[in-house]
C-alpha angles and dihedrals in degrees: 000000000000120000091225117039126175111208126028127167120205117204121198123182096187104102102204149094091253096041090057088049091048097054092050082074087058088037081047088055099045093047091044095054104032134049101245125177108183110020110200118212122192128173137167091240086141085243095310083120095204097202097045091051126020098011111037090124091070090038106117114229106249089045113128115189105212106225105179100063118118119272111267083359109187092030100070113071091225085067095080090065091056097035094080093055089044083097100068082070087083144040106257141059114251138351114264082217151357129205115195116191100206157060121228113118097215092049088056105039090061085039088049092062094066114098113273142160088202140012138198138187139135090238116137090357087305094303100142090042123112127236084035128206129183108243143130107243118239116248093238117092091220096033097048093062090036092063097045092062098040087058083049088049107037102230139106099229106165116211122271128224086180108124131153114258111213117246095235089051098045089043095058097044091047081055091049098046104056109218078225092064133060122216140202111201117226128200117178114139120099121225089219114046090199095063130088097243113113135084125244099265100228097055081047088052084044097053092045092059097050092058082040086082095070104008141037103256100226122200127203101210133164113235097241087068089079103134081054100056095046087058092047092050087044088049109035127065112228087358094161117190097204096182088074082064090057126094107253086243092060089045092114145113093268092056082067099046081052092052096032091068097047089061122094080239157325141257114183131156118232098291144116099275084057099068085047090059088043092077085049093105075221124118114264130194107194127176129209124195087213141349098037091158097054104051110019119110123269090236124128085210100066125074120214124213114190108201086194089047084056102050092255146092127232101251094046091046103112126225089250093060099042086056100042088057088046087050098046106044 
């Protein structure tokens, strides 16, 4: 593979907001290591266009989001009559490379048909990638392309969660959070409500006011929660929401990420708010109720807590446990 390639087109599957944060450690990698001039950027975000809207902050410069595929393109089975003219989008021929997150055959297959120099995907441990190379792929959705192309590119380059925090992101969140004071980040609300990803509120309320002891528990909460918040400020000693101290135009992922790195540390479930804390250079202990493996950041600073993998499930996990594996890690 050629140090320096013009065009390269990035495909992930993942719709949300996390899942767009989690494949700009993979978009990091391949612009760290290659020369890439336009970098191509589709999701099936079903048009929210992460990195032109809430997270333009984390956006890289040469990042272009494709708007004009079709909607869900790759998981309907007409798209593979359309995949091969996508090219005539653009001004060029064919793609230097594509890289393709997931691993459904079908997905790639219909990915696969677009024109393309080289191509890469875990499907099927890598075997319809070229340049191919024979390998098991890795369980974790960053680590599994990393490798790949640490294997093309004969390095060990470990991902990176580095990432530039605006000034006017950092200084707002340095006015918030008093040096006086010491915080504990919570995160416990879940992006999807239909999902099994939350604690039982009253062992986390438990857990805030055993930290309340030392540090100002300190909650990142949307707005809409508001029947929430007002339980948690009539439960919690000290509990402090900062983002009500925010101007409503800071009020962005990247104004997390900023807050999220001045705490002691962080607790946070699987969700969206999780992988933002992720790039806090900050300590952060997150708990999944399943699939840790899969979808937790490749990051050495957070700890990961598997509730399947413990023989439990998140709303049955008690206060006591959630502390002792904070203590102890």
């Amino acid at each position: 593979m050629r140090n320096k390639l013009e065009n390269v087109l990035f495909i992930n599957t993942g719709g949300g907001i996390g899942d767009a944060l989690n494949s700009l450690v993979c978009i990091n990698f391949i612009n760290r290591n290659f020369g890439i001039n336009n970098f191509f950027y589709y999701s099936t975000d079903l048009e929210k266009f992460w990195f032109e809207n809430k997270l333009s902050e984390f956006k890289p410069k040469n990042l272009i989001t494709i708007k004009n595929f079709p909607q869900h393109f790759g998981f309907l089975y007409e798209h593979r009559k359309v995949s091969k003219n996508l090219i005539n989008l653009f001004n060029f021929d064919k793609f230097d490379l594509i890289i393709d997150n997931q691993t459904r055959l079908k997905n790639t297959l219909i990915y696969k048909k677009i024109p393309n120099q080289q191509y890469i995907s875990p499907c099927i441990n890598f075997l319809l990638s070229k340049p191919l190379i024979l390998t098991k792929k890795n369980k974790n959705l960053t680590l599994r392309l990393i490798n790949y192309l640490n294997k093309i590119i004969k390095k060990n380059d470990k991902p990176s969660y580095e990432i530039k925090i605006e000034d006017k992101f950092i200084n707002t969140a340095k006015k918030i959070l008093s040096k006086n004071n010491k915080y504990i980040g919570f995160s416990i609300t879940a992006g999807h409500p239909t999902r099994n990803k939350e604690f039982e509120i009253k062992e986390i309320i438990k857990v805030a006011n055993y930290y309340a002891e030392n540090y100002t528990p300190t909650f990142f909460i949307e707005e809409k929660f508001n029947d929430l918040k007002k339980l948690l400020k009539k439960e919690i000693k000290n509990v402090y929401f900062p983002e009500e101290l925010v101007d409503p135009s800071l009020r962005k992922p990247m104004m997390v990420t900023a807050l999220g790195s001045l705490t002691e540390f962080n607790i946070s479930i699987d969700n969206g708010i999780s992988h933002m804390l992720s790039f806090s250079q900050n300590k952060n202990f997150i708990f999944y109720n399943d699939r840790s493996e899969k979808f937790k950041p490749a990051n050495e600073k957070n700890f990961v807590y598997d509730c399947k993998l413990n023989n439990t499930k998140i709303n049955y996990i008690k206060s006591e446990e959630i502390i002792r594996f904070i203590n102890e890690n």
